[in-house]
Gaussian input, Z-matrix of N, CA and C with variables (Angstrom, degrees):
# hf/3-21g

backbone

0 1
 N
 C     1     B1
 C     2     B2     1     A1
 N     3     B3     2     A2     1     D1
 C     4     B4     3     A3     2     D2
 C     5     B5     4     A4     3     D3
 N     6     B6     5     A5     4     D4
 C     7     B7     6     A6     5     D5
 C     8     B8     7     A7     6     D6
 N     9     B9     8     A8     7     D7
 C    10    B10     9     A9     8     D8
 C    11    B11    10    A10     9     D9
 N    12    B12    11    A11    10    D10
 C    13    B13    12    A12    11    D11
 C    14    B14    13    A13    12    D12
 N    15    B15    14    A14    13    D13
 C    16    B16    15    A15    14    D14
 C    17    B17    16    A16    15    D15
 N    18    B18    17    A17    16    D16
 C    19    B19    18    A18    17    D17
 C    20    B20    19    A19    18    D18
 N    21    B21    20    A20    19    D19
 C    22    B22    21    A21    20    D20
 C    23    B23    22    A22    21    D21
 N    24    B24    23    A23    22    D22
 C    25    B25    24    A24    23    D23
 C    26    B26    25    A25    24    D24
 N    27    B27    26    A26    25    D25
 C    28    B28    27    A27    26    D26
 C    29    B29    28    A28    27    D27
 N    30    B30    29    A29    28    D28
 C    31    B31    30    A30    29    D29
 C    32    B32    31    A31    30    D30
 N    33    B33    32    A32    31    D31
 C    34    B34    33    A33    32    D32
 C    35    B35    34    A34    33    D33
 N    36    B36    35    A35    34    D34
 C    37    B37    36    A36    35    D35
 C    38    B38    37    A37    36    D36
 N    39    B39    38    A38    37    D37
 C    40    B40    39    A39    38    D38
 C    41    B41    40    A40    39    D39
 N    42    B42    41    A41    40    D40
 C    43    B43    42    A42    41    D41
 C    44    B44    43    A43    42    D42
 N    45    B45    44    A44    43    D43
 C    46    B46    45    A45    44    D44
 C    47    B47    46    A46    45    D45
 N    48    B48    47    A47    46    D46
 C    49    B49    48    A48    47    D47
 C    50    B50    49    A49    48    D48
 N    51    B51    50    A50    49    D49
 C    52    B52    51    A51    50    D50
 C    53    B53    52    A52    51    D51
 N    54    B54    53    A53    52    D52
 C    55    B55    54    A54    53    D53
 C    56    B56    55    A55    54    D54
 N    57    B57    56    A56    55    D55
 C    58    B58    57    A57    56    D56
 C    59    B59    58    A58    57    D57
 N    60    B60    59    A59    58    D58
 C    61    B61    60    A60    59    D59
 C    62    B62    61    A61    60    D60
 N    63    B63    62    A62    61    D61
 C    64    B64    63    A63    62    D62
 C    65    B65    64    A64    63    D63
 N    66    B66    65    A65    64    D64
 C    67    B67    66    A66    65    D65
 C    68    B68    67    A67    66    D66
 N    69    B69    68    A68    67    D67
 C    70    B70    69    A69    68    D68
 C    71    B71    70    A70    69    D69
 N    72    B72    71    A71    70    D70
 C    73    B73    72    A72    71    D71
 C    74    B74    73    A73    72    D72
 N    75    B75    74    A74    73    D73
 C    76    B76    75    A75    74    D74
 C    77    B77    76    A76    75    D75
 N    78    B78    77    A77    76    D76
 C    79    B79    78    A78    77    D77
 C    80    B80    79    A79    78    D78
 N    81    B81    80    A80    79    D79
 C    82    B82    81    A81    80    D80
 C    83    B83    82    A82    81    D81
 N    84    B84    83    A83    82    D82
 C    85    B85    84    A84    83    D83
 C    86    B86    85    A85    84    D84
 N    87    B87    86    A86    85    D85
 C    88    B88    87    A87    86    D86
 C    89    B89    88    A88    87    D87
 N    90    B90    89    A89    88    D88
 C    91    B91    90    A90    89    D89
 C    92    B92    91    A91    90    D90
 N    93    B93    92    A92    91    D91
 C    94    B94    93    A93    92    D92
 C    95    B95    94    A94    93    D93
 N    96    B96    95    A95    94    D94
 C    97    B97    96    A96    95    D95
 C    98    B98    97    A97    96    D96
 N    99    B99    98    A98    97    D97
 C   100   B100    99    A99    98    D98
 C   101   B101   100   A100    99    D99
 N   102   B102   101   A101   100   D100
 C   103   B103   102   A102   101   D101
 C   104   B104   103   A103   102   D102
 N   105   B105   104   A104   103   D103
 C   106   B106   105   A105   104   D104
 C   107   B107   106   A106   105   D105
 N   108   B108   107   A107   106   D106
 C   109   B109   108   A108   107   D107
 C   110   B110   109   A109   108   D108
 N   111   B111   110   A110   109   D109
 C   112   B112   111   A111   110   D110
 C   113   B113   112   A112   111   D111
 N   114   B114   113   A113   112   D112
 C   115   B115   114   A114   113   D113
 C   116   B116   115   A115   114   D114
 N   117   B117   116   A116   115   D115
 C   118   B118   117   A117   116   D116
 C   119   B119   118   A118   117   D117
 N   120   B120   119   A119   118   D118
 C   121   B121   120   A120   119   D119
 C   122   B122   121   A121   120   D120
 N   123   B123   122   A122   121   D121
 C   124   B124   123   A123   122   D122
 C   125   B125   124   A124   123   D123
 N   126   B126   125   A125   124   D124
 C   127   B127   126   A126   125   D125
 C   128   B128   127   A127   126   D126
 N   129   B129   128   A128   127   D127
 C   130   B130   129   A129   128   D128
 C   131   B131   130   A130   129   D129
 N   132   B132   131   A131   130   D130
 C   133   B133   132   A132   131   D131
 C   134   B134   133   A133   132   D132
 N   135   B135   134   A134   133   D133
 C   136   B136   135   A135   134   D134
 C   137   B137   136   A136   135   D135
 N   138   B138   137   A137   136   D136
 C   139   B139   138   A138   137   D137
 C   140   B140   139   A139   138   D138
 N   141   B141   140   A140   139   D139
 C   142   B142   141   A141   140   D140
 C   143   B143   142   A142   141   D141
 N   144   B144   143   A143   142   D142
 C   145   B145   144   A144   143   D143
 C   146   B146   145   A145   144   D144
 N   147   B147   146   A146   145   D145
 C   148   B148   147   A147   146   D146
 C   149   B149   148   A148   147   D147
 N   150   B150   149   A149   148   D148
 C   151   B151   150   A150   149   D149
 C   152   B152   151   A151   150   D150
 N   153   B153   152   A152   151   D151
 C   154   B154   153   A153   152   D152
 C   155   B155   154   A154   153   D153
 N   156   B156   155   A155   154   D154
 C   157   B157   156   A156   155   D155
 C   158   B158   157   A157   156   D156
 N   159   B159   158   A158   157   D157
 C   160   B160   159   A159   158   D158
 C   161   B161   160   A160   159   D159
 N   162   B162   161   A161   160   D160
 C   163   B163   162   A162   161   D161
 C   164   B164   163   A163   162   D162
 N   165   B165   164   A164   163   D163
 C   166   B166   165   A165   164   D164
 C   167   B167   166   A166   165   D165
 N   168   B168   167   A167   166   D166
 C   169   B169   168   A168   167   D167
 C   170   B170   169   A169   168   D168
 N   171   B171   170   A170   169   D169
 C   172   B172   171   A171   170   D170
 C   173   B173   172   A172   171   D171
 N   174   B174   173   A173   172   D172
 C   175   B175   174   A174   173   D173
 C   176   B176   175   A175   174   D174
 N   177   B177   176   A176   175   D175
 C   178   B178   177   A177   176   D176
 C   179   B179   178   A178   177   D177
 N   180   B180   179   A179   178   D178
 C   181   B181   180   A180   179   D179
 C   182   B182   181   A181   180   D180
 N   183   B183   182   A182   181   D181
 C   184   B184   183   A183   182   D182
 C   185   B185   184   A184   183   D183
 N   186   B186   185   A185   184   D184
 C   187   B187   186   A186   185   D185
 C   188   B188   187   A187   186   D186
 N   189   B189   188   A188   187   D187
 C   190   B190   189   A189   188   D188
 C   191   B191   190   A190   189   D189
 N   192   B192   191   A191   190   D190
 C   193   B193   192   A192   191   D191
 C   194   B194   193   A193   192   D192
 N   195   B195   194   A194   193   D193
 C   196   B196   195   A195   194   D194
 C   197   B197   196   A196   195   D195
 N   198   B198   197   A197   196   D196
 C   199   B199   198   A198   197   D197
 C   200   B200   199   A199   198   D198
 N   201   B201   200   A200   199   D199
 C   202   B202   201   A201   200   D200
 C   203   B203   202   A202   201   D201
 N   204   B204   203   A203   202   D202
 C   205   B205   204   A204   203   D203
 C   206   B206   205   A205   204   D204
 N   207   B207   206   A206   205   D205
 C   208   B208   207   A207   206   D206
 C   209   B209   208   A208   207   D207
 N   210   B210   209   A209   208   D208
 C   211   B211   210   A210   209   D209
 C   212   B212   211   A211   210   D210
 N   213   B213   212   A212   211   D211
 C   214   B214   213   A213   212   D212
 C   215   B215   214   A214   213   D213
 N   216   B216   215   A215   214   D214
 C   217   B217   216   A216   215   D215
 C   218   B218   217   A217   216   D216
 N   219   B219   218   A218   217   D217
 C   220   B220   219   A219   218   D218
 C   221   B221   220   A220   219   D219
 N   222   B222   221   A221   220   D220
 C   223   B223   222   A222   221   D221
 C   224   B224   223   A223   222   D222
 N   225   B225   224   A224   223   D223
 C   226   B226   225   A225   224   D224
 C   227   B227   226   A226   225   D225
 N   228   B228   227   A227   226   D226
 C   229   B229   228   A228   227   D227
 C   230   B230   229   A229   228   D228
 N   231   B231   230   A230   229   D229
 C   232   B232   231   A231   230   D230
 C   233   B233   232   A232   231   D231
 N   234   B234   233   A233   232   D232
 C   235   B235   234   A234   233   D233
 C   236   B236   235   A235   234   D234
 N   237   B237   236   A236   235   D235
 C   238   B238   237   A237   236   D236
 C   239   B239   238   A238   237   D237
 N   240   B240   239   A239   238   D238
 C   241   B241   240   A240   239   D239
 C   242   B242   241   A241   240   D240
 N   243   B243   242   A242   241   D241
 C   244   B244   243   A243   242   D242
 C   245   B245   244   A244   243   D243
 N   246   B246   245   A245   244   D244
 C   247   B247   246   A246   245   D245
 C   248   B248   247   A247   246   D246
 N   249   B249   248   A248   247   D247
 C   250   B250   249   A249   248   D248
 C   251   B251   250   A250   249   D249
 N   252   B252   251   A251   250   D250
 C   253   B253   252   A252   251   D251
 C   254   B254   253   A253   252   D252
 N   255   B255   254   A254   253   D253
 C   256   B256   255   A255   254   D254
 C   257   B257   256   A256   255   D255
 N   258   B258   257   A257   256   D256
 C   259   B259   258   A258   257   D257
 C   260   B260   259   A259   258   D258
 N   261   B261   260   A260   259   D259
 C   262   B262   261   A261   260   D260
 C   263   B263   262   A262   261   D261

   B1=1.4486
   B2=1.5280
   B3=1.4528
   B4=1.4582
   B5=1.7270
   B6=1.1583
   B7=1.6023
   B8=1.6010
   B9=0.6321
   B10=1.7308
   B11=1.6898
   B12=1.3092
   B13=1.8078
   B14=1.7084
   B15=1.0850
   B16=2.0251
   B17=1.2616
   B18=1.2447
   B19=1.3982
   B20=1.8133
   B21=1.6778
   B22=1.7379
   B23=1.3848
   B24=1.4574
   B25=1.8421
   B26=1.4139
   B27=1.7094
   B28=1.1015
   B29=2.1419
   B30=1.3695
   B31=2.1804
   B32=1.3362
   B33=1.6516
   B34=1.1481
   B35=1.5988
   B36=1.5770
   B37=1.0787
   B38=2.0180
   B39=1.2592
   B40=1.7121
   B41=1.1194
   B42=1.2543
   B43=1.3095
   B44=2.1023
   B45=1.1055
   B46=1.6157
   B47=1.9383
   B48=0.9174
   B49=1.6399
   B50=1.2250
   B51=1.1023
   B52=1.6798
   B53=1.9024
   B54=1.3147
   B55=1.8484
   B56=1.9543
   B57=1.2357
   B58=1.4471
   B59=1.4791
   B60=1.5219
   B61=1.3803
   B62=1.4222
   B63=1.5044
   B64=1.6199
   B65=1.3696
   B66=1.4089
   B67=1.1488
   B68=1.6734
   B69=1.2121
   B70=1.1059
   B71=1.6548
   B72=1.3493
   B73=1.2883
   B74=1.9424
   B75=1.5983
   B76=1.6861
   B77=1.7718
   B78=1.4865
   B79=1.5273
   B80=1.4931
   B81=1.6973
   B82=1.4551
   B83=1.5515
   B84=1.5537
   B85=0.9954
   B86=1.3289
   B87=1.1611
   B88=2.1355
   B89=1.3868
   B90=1.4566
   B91=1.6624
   B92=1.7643
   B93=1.3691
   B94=1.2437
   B95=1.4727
   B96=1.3139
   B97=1.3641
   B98=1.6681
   B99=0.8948
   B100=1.7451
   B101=1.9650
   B102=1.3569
   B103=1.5111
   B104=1.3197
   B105=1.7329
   B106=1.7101
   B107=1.0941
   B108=1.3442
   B109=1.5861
   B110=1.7761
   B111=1.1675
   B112=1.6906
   B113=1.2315
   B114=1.5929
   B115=1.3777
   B116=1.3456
   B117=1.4520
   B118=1.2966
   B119=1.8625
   B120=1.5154
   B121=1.3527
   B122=1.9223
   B123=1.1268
   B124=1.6012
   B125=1.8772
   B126=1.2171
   B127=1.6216
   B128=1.7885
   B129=1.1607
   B130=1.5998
   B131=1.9367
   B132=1.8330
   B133=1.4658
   B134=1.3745
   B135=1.1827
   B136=2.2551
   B137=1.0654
   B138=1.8610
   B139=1.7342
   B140=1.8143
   B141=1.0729
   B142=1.1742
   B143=1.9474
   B144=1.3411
   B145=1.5560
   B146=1.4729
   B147=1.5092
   B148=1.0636
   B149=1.9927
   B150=1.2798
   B151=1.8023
   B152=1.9989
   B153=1.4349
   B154=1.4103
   B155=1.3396
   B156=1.6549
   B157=1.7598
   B158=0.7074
   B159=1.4291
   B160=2.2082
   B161=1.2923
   B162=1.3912
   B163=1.7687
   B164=1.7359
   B165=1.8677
   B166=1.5782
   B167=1.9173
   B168=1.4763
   B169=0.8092
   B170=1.1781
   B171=1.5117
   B172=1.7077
   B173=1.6018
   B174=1.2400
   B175=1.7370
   B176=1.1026
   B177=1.0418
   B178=1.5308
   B179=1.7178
   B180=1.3178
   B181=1.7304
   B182=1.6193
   B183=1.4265
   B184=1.4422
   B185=1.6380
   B186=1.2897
   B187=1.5198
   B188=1.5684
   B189=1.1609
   B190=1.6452
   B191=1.7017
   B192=1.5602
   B193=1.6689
   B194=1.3106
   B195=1.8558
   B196=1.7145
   B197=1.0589
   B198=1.7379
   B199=1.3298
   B200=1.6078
   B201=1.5426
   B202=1.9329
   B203=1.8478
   B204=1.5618
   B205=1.3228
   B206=1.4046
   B207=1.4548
   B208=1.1531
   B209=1.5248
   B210=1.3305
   B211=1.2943
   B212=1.7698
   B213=1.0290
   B214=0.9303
   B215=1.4684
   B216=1.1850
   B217=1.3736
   B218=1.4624
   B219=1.6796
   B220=1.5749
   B221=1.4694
   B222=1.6643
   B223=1.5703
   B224=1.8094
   B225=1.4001
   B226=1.3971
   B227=2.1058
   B228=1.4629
   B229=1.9360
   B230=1.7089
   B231=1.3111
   B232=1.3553
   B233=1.4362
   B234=1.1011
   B235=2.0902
   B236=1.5976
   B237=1.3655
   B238=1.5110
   B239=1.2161
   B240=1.1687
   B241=1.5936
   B242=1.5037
   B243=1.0819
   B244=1.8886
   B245=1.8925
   B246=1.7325
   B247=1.3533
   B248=1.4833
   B249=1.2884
   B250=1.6279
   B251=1.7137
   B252=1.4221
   B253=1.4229
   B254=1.3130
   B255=1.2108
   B256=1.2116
   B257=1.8274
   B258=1.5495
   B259=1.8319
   B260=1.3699
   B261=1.4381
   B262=1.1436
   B263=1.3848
   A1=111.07
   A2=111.30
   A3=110.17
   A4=118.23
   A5=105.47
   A6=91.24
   A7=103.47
   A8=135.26
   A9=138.16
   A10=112.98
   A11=101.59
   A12=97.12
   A13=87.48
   A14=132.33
   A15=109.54
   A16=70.91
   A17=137.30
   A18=149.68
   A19=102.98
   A20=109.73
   A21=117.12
   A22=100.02
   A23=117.26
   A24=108.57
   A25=119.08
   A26=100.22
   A27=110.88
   A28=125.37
   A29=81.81
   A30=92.91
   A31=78.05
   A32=102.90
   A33=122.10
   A34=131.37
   A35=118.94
   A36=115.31
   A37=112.60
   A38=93.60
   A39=97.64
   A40=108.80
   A41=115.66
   A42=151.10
   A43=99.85
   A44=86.45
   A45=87.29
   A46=115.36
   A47=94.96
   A48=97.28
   A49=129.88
   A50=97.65
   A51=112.76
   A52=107.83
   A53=96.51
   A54=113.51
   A55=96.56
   A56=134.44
   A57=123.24
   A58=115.02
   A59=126.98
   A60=128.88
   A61=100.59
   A62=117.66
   A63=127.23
   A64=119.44
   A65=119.71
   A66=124.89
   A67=123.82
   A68=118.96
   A69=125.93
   A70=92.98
   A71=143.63
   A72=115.80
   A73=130.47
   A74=86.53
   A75=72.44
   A76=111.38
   A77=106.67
   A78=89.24
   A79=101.31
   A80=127.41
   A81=111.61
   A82=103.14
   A83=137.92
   A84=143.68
   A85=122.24
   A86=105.78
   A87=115.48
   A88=95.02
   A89=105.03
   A90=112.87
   A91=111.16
   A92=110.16
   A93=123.59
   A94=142.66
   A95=125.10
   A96=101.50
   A97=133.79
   A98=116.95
   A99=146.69
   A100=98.28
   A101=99.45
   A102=103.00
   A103=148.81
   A104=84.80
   A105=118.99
   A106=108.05
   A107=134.38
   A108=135.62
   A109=106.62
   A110=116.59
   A111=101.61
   A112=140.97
   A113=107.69
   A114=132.83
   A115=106.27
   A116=99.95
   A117=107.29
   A118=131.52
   A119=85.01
   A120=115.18
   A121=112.64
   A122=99.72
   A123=94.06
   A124=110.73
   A125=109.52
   A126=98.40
   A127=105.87
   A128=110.82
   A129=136.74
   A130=90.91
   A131=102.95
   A132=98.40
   A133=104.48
   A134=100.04
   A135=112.45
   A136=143.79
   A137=80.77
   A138=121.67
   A139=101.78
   A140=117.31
   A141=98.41
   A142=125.55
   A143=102.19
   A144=99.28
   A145=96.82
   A146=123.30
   A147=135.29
   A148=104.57
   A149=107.36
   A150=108.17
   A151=106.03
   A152=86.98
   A153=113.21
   A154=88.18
   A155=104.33
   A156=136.47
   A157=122.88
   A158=123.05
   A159=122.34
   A160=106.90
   A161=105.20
   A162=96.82
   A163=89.32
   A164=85.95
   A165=102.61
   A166=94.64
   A167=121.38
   A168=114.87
   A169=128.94
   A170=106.62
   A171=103.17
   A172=126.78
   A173=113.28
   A174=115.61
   A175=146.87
   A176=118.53
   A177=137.52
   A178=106.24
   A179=130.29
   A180=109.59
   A181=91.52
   A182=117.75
   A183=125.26
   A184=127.90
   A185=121.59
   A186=139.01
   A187=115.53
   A188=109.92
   A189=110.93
   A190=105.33
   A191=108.55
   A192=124.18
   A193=125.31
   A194=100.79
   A195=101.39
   A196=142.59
   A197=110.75
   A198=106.80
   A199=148.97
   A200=94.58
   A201=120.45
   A202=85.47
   A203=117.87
   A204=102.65
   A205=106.64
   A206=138.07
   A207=137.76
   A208=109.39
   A209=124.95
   A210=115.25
   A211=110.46
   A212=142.18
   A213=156.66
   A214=109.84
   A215=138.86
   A216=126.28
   A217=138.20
   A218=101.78
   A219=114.85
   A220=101.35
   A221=121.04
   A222=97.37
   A223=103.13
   A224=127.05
   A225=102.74
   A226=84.96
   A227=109.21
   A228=94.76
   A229=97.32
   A230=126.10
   A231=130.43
   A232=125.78
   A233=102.95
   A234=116.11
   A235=99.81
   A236=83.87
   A237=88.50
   A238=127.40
   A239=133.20
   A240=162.64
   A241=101.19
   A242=106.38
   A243=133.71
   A244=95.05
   A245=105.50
   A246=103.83
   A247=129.58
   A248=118.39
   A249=127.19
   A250=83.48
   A251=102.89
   A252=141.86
   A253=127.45
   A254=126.16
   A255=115.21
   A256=97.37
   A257=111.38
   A258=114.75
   A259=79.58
   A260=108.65
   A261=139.28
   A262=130.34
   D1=-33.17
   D2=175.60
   D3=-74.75
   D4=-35.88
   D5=173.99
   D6=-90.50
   D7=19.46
   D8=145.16
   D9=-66.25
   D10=-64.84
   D11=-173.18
   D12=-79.99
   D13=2.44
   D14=172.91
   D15=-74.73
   D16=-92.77
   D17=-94.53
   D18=-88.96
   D19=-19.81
   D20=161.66
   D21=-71.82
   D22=-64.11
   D23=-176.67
   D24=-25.67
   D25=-60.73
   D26=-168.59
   D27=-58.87
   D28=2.00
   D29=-178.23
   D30=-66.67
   D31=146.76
   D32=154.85
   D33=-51.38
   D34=-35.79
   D35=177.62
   D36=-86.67
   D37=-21.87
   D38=163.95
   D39=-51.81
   D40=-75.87
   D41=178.05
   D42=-19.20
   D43=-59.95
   D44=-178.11
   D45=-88.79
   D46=-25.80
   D47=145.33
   D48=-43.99
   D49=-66.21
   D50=-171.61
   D51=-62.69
   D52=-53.43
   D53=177.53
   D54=-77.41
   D55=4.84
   D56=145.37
   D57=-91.16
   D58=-18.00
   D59=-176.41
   D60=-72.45
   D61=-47.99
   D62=-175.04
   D63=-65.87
   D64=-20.81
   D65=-169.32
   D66=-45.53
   D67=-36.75
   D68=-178.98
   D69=-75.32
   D70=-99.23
   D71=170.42
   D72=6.72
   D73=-67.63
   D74=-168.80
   D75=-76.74
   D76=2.12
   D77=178.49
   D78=-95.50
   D79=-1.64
   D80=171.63
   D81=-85.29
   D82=-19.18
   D83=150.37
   D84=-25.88
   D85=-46.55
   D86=-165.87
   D87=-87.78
   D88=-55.16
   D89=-157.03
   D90=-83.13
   D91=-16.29
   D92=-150.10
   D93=43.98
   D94=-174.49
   D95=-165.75
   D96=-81.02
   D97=-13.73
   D98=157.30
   D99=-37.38
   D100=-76.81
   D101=169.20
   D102=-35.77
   D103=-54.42
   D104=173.50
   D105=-72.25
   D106=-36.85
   D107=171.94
   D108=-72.49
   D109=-25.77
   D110=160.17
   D111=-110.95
   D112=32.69
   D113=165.62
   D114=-93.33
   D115=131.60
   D116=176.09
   D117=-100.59
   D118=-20.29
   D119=-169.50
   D120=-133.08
   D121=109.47
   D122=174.87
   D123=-128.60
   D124=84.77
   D125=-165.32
   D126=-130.39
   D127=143.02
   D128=-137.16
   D129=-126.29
   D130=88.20
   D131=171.09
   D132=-141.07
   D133=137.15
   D134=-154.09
   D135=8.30
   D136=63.08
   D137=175.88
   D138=84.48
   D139=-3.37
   D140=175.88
   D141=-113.61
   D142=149.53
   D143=-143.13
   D144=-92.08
   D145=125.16
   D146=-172.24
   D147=-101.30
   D148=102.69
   D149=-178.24
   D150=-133.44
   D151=131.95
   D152=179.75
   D153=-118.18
   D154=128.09
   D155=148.58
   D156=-104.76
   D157=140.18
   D158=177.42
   D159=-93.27
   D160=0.59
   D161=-179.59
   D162=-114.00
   D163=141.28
   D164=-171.97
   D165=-72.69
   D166=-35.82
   D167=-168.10
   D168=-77.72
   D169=-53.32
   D170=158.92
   D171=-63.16
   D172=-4.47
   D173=137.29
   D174=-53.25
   D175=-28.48
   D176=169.63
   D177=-113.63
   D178=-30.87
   D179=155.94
   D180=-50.37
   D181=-98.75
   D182=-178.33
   D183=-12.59
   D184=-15.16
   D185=165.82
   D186=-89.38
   D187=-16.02
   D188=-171.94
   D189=-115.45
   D190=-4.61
   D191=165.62
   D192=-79.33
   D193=-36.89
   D194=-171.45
   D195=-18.57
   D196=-63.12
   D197=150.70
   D198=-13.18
   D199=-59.67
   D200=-173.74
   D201=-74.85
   D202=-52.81
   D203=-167.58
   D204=-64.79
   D205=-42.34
   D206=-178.17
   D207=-47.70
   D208=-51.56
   D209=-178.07
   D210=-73.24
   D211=-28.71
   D212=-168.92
   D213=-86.80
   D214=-40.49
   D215=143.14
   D216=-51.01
   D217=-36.62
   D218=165.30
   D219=-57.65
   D220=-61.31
   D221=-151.38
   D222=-87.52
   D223=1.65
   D224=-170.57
   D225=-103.79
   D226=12.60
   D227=167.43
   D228=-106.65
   D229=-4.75
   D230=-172.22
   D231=62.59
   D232=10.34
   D233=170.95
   D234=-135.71
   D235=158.96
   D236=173.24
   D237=-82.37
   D238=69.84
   D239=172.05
   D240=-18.00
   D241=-77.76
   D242=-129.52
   D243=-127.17
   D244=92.92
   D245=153.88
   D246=-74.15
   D247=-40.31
   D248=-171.37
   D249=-140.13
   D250=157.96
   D251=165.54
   D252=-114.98
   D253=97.57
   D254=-159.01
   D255=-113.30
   D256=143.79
   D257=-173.52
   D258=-124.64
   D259=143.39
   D260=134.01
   D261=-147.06

């Protein structure tokens, strides 16, 4: 029974299910909690990552990261999640 539900997790579209449920977690993970507490908006629509900050400043650090966060959300959800990152 246990390598049955590994082997459902493991579908690709599970798989990214499951790593879209966590997302809020793993983006206080990357960004930590300072960050994550001034996001207002974290929303995930065809693969691309939709984030609102109230700080002008950690908006624009966080705008010049996308990239590093983009890869870095893909490999710690293990699918390819996150095409573009978008801050505002």
């Amino acid at each position: 029974m246990g390598d049955l539900l590994d082997e459902f997790f493991k579908r690709p579209y599970v798989a990214a299910k499951v790593a879209e449920g966590k997302l809020p977690e793993t983006w206080r993970a990357i960004v930590g909690d300072r960050t994550a507490d001034e996001t207002t908006e974290l929303r995930l629509v065809n693969h691309i990552l939709h984030v609102r900050i109230r700080s002008s400043v950690l908006r624009q650090e966080l705008f010049y990261q996308r990239a590093a966060l983009q890869e870095e959300l893909n490999r710690r959800s293990g699918v390819r999640l996150v095409n573009a990152v978008i801050i505002r």
